[in-house]
C-alpha positions as CSV (number, residue, x, y, z in Angstrom):
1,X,94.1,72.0,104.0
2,X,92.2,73.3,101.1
3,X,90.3,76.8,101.3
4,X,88.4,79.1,99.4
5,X,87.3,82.6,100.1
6,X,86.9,86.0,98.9
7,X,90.9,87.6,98.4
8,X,92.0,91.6,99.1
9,X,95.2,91.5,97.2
10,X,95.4,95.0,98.6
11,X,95.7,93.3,102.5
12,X,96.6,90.3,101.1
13,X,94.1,88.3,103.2
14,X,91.2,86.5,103.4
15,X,87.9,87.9,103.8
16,X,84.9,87.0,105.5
17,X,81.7,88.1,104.5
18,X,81.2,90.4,107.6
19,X,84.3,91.7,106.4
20,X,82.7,93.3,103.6
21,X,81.1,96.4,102.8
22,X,78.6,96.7,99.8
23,X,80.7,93.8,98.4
24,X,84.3,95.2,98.6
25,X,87.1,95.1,101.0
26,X,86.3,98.3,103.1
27,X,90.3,99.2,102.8
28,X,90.2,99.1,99.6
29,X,87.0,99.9,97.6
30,X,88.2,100.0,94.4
31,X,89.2,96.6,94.0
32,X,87.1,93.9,93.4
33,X,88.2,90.8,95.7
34,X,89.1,87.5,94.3
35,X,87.7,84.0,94.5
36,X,90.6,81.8,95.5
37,X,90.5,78.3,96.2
38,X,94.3,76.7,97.2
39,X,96.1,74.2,99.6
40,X,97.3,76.1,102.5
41,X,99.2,75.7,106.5
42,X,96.8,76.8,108.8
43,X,97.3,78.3,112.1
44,X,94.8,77.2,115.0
45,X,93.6,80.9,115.7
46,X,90.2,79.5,117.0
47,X,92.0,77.6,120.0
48,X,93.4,80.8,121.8
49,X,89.9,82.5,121.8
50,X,89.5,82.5,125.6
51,X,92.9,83.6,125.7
52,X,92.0,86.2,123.8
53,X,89.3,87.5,125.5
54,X,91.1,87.3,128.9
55,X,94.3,89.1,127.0
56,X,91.8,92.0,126.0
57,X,89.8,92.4,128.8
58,X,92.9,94.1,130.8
59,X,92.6,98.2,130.6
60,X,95.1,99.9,128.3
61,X,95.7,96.9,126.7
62,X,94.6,99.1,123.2
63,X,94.9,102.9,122.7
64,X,92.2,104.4,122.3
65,X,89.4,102.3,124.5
66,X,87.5,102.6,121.2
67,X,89.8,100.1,119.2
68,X,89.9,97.5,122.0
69,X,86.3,97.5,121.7
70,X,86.6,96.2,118.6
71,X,88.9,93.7,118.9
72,X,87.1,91.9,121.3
73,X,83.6,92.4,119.1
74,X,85.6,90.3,116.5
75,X,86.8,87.9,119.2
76,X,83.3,87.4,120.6
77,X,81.8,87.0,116.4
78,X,83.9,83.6,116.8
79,X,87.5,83.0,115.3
80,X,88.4,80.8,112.4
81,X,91.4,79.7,111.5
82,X,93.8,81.5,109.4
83,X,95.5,80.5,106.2
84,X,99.9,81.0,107.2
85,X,101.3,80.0,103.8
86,X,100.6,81.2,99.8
87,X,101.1,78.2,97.0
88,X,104.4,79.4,95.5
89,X,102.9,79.4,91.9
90,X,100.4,82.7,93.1
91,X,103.6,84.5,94.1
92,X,106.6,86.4,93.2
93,X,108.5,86.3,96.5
94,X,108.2,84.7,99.8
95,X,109.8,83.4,102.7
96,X,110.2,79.3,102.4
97,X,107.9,77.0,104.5
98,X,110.3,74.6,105.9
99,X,110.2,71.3,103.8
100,X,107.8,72.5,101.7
101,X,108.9,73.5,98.1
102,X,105.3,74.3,96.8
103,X,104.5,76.9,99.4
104,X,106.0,80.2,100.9
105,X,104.8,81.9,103.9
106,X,101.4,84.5,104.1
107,X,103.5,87.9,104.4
108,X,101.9,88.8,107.4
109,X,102.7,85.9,109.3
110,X,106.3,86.6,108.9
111,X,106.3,89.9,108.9
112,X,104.9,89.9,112.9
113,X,107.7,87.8,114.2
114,X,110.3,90.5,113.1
115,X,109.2,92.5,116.9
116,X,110.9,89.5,118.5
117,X,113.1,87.8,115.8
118,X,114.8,91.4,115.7
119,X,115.8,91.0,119.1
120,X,117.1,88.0,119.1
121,X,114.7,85.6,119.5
122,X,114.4,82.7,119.8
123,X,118.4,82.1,120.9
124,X,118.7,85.9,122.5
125,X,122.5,85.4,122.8
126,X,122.9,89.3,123.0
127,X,119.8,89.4,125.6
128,X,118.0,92.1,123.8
129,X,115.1,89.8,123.5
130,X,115.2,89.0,127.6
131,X,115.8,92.8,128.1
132,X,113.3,94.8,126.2
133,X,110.3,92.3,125.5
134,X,110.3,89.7,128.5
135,X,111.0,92.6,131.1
136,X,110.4,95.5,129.6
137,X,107.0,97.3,128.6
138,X,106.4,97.1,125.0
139,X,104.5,99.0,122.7
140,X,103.5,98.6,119.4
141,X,102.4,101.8,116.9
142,X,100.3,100.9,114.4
143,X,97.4,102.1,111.9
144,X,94.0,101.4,112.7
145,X,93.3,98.8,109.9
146,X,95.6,96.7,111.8
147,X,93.6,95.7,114.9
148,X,92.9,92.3,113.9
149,X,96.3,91.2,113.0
150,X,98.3,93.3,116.0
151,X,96.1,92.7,118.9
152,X,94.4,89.2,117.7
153,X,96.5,87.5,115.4
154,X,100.1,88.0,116.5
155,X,98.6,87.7,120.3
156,X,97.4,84.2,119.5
157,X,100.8,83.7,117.9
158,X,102.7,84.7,120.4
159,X,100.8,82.8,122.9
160,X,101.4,79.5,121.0
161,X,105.2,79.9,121.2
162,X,105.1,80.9,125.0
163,X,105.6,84.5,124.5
164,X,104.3,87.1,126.4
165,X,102.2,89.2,125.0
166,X,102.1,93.1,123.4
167,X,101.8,95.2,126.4
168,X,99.9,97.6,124.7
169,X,99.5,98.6,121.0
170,X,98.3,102.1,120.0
171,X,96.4,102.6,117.1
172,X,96.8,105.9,114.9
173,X,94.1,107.0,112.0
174,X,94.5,108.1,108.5
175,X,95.9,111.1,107.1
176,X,93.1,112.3,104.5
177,X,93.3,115.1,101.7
178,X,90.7,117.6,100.7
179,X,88.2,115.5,102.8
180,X,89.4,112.7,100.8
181,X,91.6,109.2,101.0
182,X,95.0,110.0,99.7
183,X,95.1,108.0,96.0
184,X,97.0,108.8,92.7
185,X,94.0,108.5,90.8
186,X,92.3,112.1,91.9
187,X,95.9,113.2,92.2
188,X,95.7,114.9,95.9
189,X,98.1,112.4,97.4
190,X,100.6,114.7,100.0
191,X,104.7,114.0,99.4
192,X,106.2,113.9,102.6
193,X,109.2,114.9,101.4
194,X,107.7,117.9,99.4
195,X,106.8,119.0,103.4
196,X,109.8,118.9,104.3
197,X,111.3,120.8,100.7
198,X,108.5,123.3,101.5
199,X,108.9,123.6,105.2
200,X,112.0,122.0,106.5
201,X,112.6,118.8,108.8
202,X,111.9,120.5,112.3
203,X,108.4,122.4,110.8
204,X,107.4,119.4,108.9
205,X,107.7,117.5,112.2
206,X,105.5,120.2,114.1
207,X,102.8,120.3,111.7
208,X,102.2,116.6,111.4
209,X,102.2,115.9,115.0
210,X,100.4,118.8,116.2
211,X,97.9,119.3,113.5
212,X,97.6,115.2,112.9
213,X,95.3,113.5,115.4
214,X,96.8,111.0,117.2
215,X,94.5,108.2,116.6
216,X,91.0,109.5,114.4
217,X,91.2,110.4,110.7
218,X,92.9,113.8,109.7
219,X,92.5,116.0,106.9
220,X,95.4,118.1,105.7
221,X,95.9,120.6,102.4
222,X,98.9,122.4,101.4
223,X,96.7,125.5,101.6
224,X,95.6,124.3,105.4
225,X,99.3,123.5,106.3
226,X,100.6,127.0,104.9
227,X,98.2,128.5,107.6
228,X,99.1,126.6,110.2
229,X,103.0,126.9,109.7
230,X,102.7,130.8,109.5
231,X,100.8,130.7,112.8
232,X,102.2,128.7,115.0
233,X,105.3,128.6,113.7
234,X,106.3,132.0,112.2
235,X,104.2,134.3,114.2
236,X,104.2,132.3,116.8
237,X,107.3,129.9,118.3
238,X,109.5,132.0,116.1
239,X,108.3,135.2,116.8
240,X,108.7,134.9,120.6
241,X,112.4,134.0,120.5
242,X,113.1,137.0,118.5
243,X,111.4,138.8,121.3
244,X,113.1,137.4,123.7
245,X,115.8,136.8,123.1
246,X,116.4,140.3,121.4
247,X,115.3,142.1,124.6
248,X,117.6,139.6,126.7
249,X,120.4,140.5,124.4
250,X,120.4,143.7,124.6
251,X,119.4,145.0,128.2
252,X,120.8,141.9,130.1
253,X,124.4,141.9,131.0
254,X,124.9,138.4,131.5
255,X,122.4,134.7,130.5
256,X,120.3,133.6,132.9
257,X,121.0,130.3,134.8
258,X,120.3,127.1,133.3
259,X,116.8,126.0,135.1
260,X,117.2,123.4,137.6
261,X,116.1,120.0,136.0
262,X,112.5,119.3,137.8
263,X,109.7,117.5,136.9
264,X,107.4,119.2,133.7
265,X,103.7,119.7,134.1
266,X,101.3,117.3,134.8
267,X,99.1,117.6,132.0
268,X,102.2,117.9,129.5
269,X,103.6,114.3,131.0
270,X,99.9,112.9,131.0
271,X,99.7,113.7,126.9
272,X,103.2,112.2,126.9
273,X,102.2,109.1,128.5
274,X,99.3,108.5,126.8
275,X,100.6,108.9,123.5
276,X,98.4,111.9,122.5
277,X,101.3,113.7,121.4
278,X,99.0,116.5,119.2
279,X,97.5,117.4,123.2
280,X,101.3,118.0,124.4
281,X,102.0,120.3,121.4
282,X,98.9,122.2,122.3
283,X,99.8,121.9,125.9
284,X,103.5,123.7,124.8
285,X,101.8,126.3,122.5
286,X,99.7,127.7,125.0
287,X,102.7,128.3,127.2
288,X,104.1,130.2,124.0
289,X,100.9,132.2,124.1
290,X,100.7,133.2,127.4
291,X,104.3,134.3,126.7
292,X,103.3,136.3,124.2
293,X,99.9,137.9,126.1
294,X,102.3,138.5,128.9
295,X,104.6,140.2,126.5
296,X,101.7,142.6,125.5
297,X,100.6,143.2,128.3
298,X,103.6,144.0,130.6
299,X,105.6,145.9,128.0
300,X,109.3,145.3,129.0
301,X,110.4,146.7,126.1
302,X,109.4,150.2,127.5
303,X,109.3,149.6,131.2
304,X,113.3,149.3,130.2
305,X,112.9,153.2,129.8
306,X,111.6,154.5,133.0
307,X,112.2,151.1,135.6
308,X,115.4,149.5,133.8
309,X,115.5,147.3,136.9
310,X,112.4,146.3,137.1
311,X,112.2,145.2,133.4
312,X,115.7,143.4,133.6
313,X,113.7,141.1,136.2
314,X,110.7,140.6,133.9
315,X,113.2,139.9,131.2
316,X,114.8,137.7,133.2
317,X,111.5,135.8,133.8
318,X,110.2,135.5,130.1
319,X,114.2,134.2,129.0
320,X,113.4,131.5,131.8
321,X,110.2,131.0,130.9
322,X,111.5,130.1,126.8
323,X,114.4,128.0,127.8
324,X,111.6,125.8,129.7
325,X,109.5,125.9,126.4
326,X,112.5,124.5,124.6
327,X,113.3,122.2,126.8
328,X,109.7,120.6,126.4
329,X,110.2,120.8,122.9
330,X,112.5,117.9,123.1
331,X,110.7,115.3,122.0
332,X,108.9,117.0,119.0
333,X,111.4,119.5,117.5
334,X,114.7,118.2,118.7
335,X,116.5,120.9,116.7
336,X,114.7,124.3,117.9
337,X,115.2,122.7,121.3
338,X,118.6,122.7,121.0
339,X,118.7,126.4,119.7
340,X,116.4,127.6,122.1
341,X,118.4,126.6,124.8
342,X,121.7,127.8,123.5
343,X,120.2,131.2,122.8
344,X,119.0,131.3,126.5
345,X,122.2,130.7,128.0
346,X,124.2,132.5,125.4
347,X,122.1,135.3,126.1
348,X,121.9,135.6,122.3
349,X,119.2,136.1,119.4
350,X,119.4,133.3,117.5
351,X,118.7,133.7,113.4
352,X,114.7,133.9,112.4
353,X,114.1,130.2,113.0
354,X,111.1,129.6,110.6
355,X,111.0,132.1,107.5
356,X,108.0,133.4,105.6
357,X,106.7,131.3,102.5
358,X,107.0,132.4,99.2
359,X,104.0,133.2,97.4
């Protein structure tokens, strides 16, 4: 049928005119949206409202409870058909509708059916498809301008092929510079890969997922990150396994034993499980500094001198006590853990793992 709206090339959608804020797409405020008027394939998004509602209703559906909030607001505001297909004149590229030469498909229609279509779907002769989203728990990761076309879109579409849908879908925020969006024009846009040319892979990975919120806006500087790196990372993570590991080197006579595999912390599996991930770092950190304060306080690099027994036990304790830090460490920096451990049971310092910056 024919249509005609307001455009965001940016989102390349339609817009309604609760969509908008003082006139522009609030995604992308710097472009001015576009009257279009063409013949498109509609999909019949108003018909699965109620199963919409009823599909967000259920707890954990959405993370964070904020975000499911608002899909259902926009469910309850009424839903309207969407336009599936772009006339093939408008556009460059696009997938083919089927016996159709004038029109390709809307790129977000598409691009949703690759969580299925990439295992398999609909024939599943490998049963990946059977395996991972009919039995399995799925989750989807995704940025928090996506609500409406993660949790109500590709819900309604899945629903109309007999699918069942997302089990949950986690939202994440922005990543902001100088208490600004990122953008070319004002020339404070962040190159991942000048992180990791600054920092290297494993410090690059700690800083963005400890120092990133999991799922509100953060703001990050090269000035802020520098900080951060030099105190978590040099003087602290880094600083304990030279401590360590240097007094386990050189007044131990043999490694400690591997630590029995047991279950981690409760509150270090609860950030886990709820996919704060920036809480678990914190969670492993303030292991590292009660390490430290314990360190300080106990002094076994000079109780070595007067109760050499005494300290070997203490020793023994703190060498423990890191290998368990690496081993949490895991999921975040999957290359210090490995060192950690090694060191531990090789009962050997390892090299400085993070060096100082230049200046």
């Amino acid at each position: 049928k024919k249509y005609k709206g307001l455009y965001c090339v940016g989102d390349e959608m339609f817009l309604r005119d609760s969509d908008l804020v003082e006139g522009k797409c609030p995604n992308h405020p710097n472009m001015e949206p576009q009257m279009v008027e063409e013949e498109n394939y509609f999909f019949a998004l108003s018909k699965y409202q109620d199963y919409l509602k009823e599909y967000l209703s259920k707890p954990g559906v959405i993370e964070p409870k904020w975000r499911r909030q608002e899909a259902l607001k926009f469910v309850e505001g009424g839903l309207e058909d969407f336009s599936i297909s772009r006339e093939r004149a408008r556009l460059e590229w696009g997938v083919d509708v089927l016996n159709d030469a004038n029109q390709v498909m809307y790129v977000w229609f598409d691009a949703l059916t690759n969580y299925i279509s990439t295992l398999g779907w609909p024939d599943d002769k490998e049963g990946n498809f059977k395996k991972f989203w009919e039995e399995g728990e799925t989750t989807q990761l995704a940025g928090k301008d996506q609500v409406r076309f993660q949790s109500i879109m590709w819900q309604a579409m899945l629903k109309s092929a007999d699918v069942k849908g997302t089990d949950k879908v986690v939202y994440h925020g922005f990543i902001n510079s100088g208490g600004q969006k990122m953008s070319k024009s004002l020339g404070n846009v962040i190159n991942p890969y000048d992180l990791v040319s600054r920092y290297g892979t494993e410090a690059t990975r700690y800083l963005l997922l400890r120092h990133v919120h999991p799922f509100e806006d953060s703001d990050i500087t090269i000035e802020r990150l520098d900080e951060l790196y030099t105190a978590g990372l040099v003087n602290g993570l880094g600083n304990l396994v030279a401590r360590v590991m240097k007094m386990a080197e050189t007044h131990l006579e043999e490694p400690v034993e591997k630590p029995a595999v047991g279950s981690f912390d409760s509150e270090y599996l609860k950030a886990l499980d709820t996919f704060n991930i920036q809480a678990a770092c914190d969670f492993i950190w303030k292991k590292v500094g009660e390490l430290d304060e314990r360190i300080t306080k106990e002094e076994p690099f000079k109780l070595v001198k007067s109760e050499p027994e005494k300290a070997k036990v203490l020793i023994r304790e703190l060498a423990t006590e890191l290998y368990l830090v690496g081993r949490m460490l895991y999921p975040i920096m999957p290359e210090a853990n490995v060192i950690i451990k090694t060191a531990v049971l090789a009962n050997k310092k390892p090299e400085n793992l993070f060096g100082r910056l230049e200046q």
